[in-house]
N, C-alpha and C positions, 0 to 999 in steps of 0.2 A: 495442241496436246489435248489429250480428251481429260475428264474428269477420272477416268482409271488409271492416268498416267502416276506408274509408281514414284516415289517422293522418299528423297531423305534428309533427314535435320541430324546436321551435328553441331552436339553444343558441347563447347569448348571454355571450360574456366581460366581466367586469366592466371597466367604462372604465381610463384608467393613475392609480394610485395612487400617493400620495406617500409618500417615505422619512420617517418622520420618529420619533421616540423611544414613540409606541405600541407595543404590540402587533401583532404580524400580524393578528391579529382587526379591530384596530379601526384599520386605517388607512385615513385618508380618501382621497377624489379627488383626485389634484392638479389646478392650474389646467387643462392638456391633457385632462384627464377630462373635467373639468366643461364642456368645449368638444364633445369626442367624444361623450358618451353623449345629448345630445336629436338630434345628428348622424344614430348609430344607431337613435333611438326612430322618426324623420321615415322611416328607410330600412325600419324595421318594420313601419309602417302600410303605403308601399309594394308592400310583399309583399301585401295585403287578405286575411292571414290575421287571422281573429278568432278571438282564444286564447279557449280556455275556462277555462285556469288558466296561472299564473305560479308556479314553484316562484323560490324566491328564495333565495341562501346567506343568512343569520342576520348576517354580515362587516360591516363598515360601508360598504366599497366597493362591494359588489356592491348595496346597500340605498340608495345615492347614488344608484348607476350607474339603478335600477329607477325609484327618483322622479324623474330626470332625462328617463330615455327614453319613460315611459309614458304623461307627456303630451303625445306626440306621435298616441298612437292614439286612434281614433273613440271607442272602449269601453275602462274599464279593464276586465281579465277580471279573476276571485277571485285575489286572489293570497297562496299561503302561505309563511311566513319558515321554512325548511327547516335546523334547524342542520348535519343529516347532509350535506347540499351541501359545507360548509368542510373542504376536504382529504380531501374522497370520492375512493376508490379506483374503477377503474375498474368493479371487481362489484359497487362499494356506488350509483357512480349506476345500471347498468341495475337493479338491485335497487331502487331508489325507483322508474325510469321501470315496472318489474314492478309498482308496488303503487299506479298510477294506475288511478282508475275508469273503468268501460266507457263514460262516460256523455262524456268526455272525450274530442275529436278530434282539438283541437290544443293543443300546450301548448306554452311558452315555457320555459326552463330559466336563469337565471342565476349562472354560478357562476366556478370560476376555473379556471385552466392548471397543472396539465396535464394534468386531469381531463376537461375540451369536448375539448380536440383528442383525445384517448385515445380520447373518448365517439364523435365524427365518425370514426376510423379503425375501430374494432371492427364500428359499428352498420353503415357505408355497403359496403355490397356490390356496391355500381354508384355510379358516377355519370354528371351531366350532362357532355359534354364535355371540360375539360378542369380542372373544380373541383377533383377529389383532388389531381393535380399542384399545383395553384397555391396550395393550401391548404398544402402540405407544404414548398412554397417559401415560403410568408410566415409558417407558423408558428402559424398563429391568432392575432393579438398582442389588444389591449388594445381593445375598441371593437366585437369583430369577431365575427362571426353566422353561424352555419353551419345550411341546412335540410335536413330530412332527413322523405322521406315513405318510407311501409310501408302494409300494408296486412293485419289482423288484431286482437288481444285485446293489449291492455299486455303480459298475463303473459304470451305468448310474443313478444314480444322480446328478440330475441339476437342472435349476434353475425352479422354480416352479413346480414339482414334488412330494411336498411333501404337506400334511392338517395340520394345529396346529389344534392338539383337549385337549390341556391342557394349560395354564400358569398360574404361580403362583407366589405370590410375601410377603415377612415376611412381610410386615408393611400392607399391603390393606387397 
């Protein structure tokens, strides 16, 4: 693939999790999750983007959130459990989105806040209409997907390089 080869990242916030005496690692879906996240898988296919890969946080929420929403799409794509995801700083995700193969055009990202939103503010150098605004007003909450295309090599992306021409959110 050459360096023009068009590219899209979708990032996907893990569904709402429950409080409960776990660990932050391993807290599960609450009931509202496990309603929200095949919601979002149903609104994933919709896109008729087919991922080539699914990075996934290692979390338990985010690992619900994936088995919940992904059998909503036509294809499962590969998907790898990424521990670096859990509480990546905003260098450490474009730094995984750098050390995606060339061979890769669309990828899916599941991880957590406030990491996605950080990720859609650095990366989106444009948007569609009036996505930045309304993204900034709802926050990215729990369920919610934000697309972003570019057009080049993994390893140079950076920071505004990239357009949201989608985001989405279960409750609007």
């Amino acid at each position: 693939m050459s360096v023009d080869t068009p590219r899209r990242i979708v990032l996907l916030r893990h569904a709402k999790a429950d409080w409960n005496q776990e660990s932050d690692h391993e807290r599960p879906l609450a009931d509202r999750g496990r309603a929200d996240a095949p919601v979002a898988g149903r609104r994933l296919a919709e896109t008729g983007i087919a991922f080539d890969l699914a990075l996934c946080s290692t979390a338990t929420r985010t690992r619900e959130t994936w088995k919940l929403a992904v059998q909503a799409l036509p294809e499962r794509p590969r998907t790898v459990y990424e521990e670096r995801l859990y509480e990546a700083s905003l260098g450490e995700l474009i730094a995984l989105l750098n050390e995606t193969s060339e061979e890769v055009s669309d990828i899916l990202v599941i991880g957590h806040n406030p990491g996605m939103h950080a990720l859609v503010d650095a990366l989106a150098g444009d948007a569609e209409g009036d996505l930045l605004p309304r993204m900034h007003r709802s926050g990215f909450p729990t369920s919610a997907f934000a697309v972003l295309g570019f057009n080049g090599s993994w390893k140079s992306l950076e920071h505004g390089a990239a357009r949201l021409v989608d985001f989405w959110t279960p409750h609007d």
